[in-house]
VMD Tcl script that draws the C-alpha trace (Angstrom):
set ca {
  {-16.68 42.52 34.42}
  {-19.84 42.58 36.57}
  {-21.94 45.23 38.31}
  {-19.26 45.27 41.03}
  {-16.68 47.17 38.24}
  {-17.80 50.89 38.99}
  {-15.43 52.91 36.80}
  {-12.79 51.82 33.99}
  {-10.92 54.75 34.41}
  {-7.43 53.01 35.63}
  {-8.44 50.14 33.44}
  {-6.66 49.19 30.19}
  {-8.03 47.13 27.63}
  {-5.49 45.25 25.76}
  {-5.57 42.75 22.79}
  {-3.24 40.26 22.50}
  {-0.17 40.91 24.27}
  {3.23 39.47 23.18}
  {5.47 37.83 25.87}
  {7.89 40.73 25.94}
  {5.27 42.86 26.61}
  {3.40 40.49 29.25}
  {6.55 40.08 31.33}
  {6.68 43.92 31.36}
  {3.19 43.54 33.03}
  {3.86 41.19 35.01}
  {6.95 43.01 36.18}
  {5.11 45.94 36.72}
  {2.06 45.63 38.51}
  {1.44 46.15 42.44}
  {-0.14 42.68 42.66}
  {-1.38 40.24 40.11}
  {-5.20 38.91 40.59}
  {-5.83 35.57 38.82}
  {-9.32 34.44 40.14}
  {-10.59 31.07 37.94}
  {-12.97 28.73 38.37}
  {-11.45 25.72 36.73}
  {-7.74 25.90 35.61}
  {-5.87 23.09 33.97}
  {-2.25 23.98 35.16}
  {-2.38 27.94 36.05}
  {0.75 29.21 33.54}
  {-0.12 33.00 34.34}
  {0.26 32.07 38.23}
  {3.86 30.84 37.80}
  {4.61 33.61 35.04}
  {3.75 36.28 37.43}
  {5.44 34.77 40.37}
  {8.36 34.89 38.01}
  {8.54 38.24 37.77}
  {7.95 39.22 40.96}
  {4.64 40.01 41.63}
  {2.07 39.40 44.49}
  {-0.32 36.79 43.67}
  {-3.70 36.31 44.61}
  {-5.55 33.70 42.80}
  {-8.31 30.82 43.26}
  {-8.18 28.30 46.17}
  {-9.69 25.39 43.91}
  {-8.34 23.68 41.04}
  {-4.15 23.52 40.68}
  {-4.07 26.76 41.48}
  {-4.06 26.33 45.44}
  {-1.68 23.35 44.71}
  {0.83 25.81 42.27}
  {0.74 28.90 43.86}
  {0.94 27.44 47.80}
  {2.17 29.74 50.58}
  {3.16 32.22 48.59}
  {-0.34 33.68 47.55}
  {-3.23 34.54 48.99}
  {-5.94 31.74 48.10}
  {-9.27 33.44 47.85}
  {-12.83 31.96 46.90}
  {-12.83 33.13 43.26}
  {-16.83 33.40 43.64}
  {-16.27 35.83 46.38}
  {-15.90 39.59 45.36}
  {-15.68 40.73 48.99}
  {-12.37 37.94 49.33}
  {-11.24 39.45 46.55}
  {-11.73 43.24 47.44}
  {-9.85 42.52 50.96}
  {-7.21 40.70 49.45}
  {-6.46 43.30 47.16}
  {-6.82 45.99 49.53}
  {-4.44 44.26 52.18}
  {-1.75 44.12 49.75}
  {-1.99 47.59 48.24}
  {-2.07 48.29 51.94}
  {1.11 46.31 52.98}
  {4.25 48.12 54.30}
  {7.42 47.76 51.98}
  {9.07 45.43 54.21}
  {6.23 42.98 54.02}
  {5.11 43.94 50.07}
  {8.88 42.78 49.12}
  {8.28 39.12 51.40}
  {5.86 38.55 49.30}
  {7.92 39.52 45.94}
  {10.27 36.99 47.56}
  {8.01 34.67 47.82}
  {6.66 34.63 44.53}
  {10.28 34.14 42.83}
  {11.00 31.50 45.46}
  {7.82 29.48 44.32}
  {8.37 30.07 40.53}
  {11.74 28.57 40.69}
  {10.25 25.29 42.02}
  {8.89 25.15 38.25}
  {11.54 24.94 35.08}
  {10.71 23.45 31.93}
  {14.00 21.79 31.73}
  {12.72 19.93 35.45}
  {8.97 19.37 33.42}
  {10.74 18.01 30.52}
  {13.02 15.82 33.05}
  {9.65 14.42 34.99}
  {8.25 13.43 31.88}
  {10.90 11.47 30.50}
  {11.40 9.85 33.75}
  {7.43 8.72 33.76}
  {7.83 7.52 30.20}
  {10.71 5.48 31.22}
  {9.04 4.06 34.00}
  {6.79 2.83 31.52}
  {8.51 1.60 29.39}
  {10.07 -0.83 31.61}
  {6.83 -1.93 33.46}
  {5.34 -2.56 29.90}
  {5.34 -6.24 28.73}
  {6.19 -5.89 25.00}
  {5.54 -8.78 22.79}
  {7.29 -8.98 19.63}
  {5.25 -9.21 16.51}
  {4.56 -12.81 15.26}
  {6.98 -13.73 12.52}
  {4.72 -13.48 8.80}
  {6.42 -16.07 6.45}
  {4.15 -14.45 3.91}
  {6.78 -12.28 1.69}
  {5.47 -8.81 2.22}
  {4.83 -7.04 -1.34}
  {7.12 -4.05 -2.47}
  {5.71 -0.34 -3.48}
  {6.46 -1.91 -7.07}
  {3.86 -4.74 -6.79}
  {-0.05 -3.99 -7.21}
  {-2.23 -4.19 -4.32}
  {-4.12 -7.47 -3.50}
  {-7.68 -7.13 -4.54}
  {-9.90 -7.32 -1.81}
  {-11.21 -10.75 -1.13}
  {-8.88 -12.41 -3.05}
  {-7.18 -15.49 -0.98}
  {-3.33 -15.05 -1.67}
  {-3.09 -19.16 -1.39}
  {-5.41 -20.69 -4.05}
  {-5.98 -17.30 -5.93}
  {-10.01 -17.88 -5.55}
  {-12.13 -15.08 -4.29}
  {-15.51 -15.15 -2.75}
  {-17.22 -12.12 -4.76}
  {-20.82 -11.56 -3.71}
  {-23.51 -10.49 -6.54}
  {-25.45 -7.72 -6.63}
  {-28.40 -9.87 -5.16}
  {-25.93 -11.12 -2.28}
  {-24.92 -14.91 -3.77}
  {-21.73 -16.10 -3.49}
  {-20.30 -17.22 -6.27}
  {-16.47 -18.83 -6.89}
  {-13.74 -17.10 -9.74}
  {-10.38 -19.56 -9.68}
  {-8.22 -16.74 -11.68}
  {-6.50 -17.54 -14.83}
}
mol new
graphics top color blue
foreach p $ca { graphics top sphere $p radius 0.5 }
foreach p [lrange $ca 0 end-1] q [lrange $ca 1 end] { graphics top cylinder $p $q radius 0.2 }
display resetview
């Protein structure tokens, strides 16, 4: 945690925690602190919001672009952002503590998984019908059935005669019988 951590007293230590339980978390706590360098979508930031609590999280990556106006966008590098931010909201009357509950369930409803699913399909459709599909040339070769044995390799299908190399790399013809 860094030398900045000066007590673990209020500070649990979990292992994994099940979804139940994280949404109880989430639920619970005064304000939830998500600082990252480098995040690839930011699921925590839109779970908390979900449930309600303050977020304060990292102004880089999606997390700026996910979270918006409705947390407080710190420098994740910066511990004295960080201390102030969660200070001011600790610090916040109830009035202004619950606009920012508010705003967290207002943001978290801009993302569904039934609208993710419906974006997707919609971008796979869209290229589907900008792709130029050309249909597979015709093979008037009959295609062999499970039943049949393979073709041994290098054998020419046509005239039956194979090109089989040595062992000292000359070519030499077999016309099969």
């Amino acid at each position: 945690w860094g030398p900045g951590l000066r007590t673990t007293e209020n500070v649990i230590w979990t292992d994994y925690v099940s979804q139940e339980d994280l949404m109880c978390l989430y639920s619970g706590c005064r304000v939830f602190v998500y600082p990252s360098l480098y995040e690839g979508f930011g699921l925590p930031v839109l779970e908390a919001m979900a449930c309600g609590a303050p977020v304060i999280t990292s102004n880089n990556s999606s997390l700026a672009e996910i979270s918006k106006d409705a947390a407080i966008l710190v420098d994740p590098r910066s511990t004295s952002q960080l201390t102030r931010s969660i200070e001011m909201i600790l610090d916040l009357n109830l009035e202004n503590y619950q606009k920012m509950v508010r705003a967290s369930l207002y943001r978290a409803k801009a993302y569904t998984w039934e609208k993710t699913a419906r974006e997707t399909l919609r971008v796979y459709e869209q290229l589907n019908s900008s792709a130029q599909i050309q249909p597979e040339p015709k093979n008037d070769q009959p295609q062999p059935s499970e039943a049949q044995a393979p073709v041994e390799v290098g054998k020419d299908q046509n005239s039956h005669i194979s090109d089989i190399t040595d062992d000292e790399g000359s070519k030499t013809q077999n016309k099969e019988s």
